[in-house]
Legacy VTK file of the C-alpha trace (Angstrom):
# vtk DataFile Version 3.0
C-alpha trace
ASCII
DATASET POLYDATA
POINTS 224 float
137.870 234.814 -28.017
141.037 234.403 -25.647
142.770 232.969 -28.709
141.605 235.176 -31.547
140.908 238.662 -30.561
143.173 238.391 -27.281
140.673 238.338 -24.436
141.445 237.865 -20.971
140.435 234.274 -20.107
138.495 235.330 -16.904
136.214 237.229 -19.151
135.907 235.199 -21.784
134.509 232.597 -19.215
131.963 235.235 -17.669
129.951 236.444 -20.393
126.711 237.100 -18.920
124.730 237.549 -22.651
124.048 238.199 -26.039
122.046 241.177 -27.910
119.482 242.096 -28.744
117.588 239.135 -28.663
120.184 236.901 -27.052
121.695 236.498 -30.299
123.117 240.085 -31.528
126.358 241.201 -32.239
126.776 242.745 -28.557
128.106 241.386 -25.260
127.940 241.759 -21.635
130.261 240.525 -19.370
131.012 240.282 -15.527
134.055 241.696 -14.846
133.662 242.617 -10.824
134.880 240.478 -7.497
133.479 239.700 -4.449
130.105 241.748 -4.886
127.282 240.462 -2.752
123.731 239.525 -3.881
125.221 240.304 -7.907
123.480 236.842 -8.714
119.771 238.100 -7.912
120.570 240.817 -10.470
122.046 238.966 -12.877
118.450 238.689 -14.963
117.600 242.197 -14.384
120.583 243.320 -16.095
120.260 240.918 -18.471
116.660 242.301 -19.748
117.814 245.973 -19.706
120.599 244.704 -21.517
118.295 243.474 -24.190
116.276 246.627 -23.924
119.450 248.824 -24.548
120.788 246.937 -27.699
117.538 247.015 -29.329
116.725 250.735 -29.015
119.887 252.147 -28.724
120.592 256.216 -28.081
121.296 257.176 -31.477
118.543 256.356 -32.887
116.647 253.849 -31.334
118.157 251.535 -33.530
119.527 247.989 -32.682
123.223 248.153 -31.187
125.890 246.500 -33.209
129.872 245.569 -32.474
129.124 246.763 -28.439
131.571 245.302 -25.590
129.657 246.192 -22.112
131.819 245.433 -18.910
130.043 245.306 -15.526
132.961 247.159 -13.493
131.085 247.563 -10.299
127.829 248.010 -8.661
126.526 248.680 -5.304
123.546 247.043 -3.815
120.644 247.711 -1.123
120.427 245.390 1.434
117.189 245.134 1.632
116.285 242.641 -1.320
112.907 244.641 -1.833
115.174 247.146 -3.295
117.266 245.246 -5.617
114.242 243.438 -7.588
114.029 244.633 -11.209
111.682 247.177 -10.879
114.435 249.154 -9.632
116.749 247.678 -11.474
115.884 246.989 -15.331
115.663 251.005 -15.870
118.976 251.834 -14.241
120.566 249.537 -15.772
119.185 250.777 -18.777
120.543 254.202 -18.261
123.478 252.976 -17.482
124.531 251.044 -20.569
122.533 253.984 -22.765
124.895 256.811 -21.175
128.279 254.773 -21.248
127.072 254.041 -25.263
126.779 258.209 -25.540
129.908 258.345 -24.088
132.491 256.399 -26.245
132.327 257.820 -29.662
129.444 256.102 -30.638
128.842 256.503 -34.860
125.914 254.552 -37.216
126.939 251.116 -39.019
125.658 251.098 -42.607
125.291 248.229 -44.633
127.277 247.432 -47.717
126.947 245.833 -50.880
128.882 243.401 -52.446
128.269 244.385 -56.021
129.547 242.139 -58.775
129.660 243.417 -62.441
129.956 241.954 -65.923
130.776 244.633 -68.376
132.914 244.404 -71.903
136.254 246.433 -72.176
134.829 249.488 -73.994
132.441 250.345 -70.879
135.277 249.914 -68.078
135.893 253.439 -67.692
131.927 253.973 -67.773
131.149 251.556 -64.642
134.056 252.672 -62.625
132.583 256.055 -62.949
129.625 254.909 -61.959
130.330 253.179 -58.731
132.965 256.162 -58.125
129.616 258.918 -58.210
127.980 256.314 -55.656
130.487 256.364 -53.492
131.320 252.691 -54.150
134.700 251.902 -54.786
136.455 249.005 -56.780
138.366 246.569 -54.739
138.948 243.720 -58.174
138.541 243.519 -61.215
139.601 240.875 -63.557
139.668 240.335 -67.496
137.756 236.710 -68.281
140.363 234.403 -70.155
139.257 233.970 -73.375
136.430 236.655 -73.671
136.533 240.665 -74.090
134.579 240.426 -70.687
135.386 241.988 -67.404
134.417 240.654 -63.862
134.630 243.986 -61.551
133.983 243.611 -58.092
133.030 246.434 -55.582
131.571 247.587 -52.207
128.908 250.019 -52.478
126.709 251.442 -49.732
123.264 250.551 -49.485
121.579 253.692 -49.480
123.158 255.116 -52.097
122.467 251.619 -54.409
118.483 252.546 -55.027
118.260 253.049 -58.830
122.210 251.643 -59.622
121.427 249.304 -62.392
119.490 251.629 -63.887
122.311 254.440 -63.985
124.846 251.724 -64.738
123.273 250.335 -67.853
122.182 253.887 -68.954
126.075 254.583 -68.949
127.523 251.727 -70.802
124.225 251.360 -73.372
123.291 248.243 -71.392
126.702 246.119 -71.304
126.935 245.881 -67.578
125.136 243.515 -65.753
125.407 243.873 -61.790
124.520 241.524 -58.912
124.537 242.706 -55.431
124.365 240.861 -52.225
124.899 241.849 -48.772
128.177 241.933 -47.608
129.663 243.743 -43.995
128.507 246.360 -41.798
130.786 249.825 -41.776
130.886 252.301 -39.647
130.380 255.887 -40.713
133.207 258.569 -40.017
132.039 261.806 -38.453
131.211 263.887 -35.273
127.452 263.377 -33.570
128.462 266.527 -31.412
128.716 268.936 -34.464
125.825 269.572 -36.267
126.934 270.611 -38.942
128.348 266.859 -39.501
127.157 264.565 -42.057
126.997 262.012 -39.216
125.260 264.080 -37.002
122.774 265.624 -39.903
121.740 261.651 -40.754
121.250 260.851 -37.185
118.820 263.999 -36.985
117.178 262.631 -39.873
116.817 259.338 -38.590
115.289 260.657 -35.434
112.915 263.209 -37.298
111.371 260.671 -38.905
110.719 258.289 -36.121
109.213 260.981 -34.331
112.016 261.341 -31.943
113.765 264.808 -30.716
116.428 265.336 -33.494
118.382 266.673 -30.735
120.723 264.007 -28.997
119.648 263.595 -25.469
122.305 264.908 -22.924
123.756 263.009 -20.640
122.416 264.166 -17.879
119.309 262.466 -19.489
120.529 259.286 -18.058
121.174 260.165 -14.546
118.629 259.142 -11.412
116.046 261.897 -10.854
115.234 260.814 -7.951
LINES 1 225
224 0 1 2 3 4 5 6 7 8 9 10 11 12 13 14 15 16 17 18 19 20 21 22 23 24 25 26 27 28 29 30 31 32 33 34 35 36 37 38 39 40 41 42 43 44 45 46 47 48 49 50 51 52 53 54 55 56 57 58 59 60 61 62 63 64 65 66 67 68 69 70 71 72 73 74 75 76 77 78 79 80 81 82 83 84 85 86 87 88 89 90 91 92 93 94 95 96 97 98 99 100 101 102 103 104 105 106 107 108 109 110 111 112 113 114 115 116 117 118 119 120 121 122 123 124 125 126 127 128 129 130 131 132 133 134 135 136 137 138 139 140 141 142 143 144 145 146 147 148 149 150 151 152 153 154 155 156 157 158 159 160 161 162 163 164 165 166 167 168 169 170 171 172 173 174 175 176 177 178 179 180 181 182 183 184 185 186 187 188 189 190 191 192 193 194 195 196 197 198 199 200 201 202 203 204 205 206 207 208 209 210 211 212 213 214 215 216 217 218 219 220 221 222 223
């Protein structure tokens, strides 16, 4: 980390966890001083932690590509007050309201789609993938044949009933392959509803039963 991506050593050496699942894509790391009785919290946080990156505030979807920093905290002295029924849900909150507040977007999943076609259907399976909103990043005549190998990334979602389309447009002389290749994350506003963003996070939320209203932030504060 302190050699790749240009992390501060001190952090680096006080990551506190992985998630969701101890194994996810998203951190959380230790970055106070001096804070008294921060050890007998350390597992508390760690399970709301968990909690968070699996149902995240979107959507109540898993969490990907998300740095948390623990920048400060302030505990009871009384250690019947720091155990983690009081602490698991603020904690929570916490990491659920600083998500709402830094831009979050959705991360869709893209295909690596690999196509053999002849040269007479080029034209065809570029149109294709362009209508998809795929978009060719090689493509490469086979020495010694009138084939093509085009490569491309192409959303998921919009990949349901692509090889159909495909060989419909070139009379059956494409033949695609796609695999699973990155994660992306989707330009737009959440805040405007008229977004495409925020109109596929409604969506989303609809049809898990959920408000298709973002929660406010004040949402996340203490009622108590």
């Amino acid at each position: 980390l302190v050699d790749n991506y240009g992390w501060d050593p001190n952090d680096a050496r006080r990551i506190w966890c992985f998630g969701p699942n101890t194994t996810g894509a998203n951190l959380l790391t230790d970055t106070t001083f001096g804070i008294q009785y921060l050890n007998e919290i350390k597992d508390s946080c760690v399970a709301a932690f968990q909690w968070a990156t699996k149902e995240g505030a979107l959507c109540d979807e898993n969490m990907r590509g998300v740095h948390f920093k623990v920048r400060d905290v302030t505990l009871h002295s009384d250690a019947i007050h720091r155990g983690g029924g009081q602490i698991i849900p603020t904690m929570r909150r916490v990491l659920l309201a600083s998500q709402m507040t830094a831009q979050p977007t959705l991360a869709e999943p893209i295909y690596l789609v690999e196509i053999v076609t002849t040269v007479g259907t080029l034209s065809g399976v570029h149109m294709v993938i362009s209508r998809r909103k795929g978009h060719v990043i090689a493509e490469e005549p086979r020495t010694g044949t009138p084939l093509y190998n085009i490569k491309a990334y192409l959303p998921v979602r919009s990949s349901f009933g692509f090889a159909e389309e495909l060989r419909a447009e070139t009379s059956g002389q494409a033949f695609p392959q796609c695999s699973f290749d990155h994660w992306e994350a989707i330009r737009g506003d959440i805040s405007d509803p008229n977004d495409k963003l925020a109109q596929l996070i409604a969506s989303v939320r609809k049809r898990k039963g959920l408000s298709e209203v973002l929660p406010p932030l004040d949402t996340y504060l203490d009622k108590l």
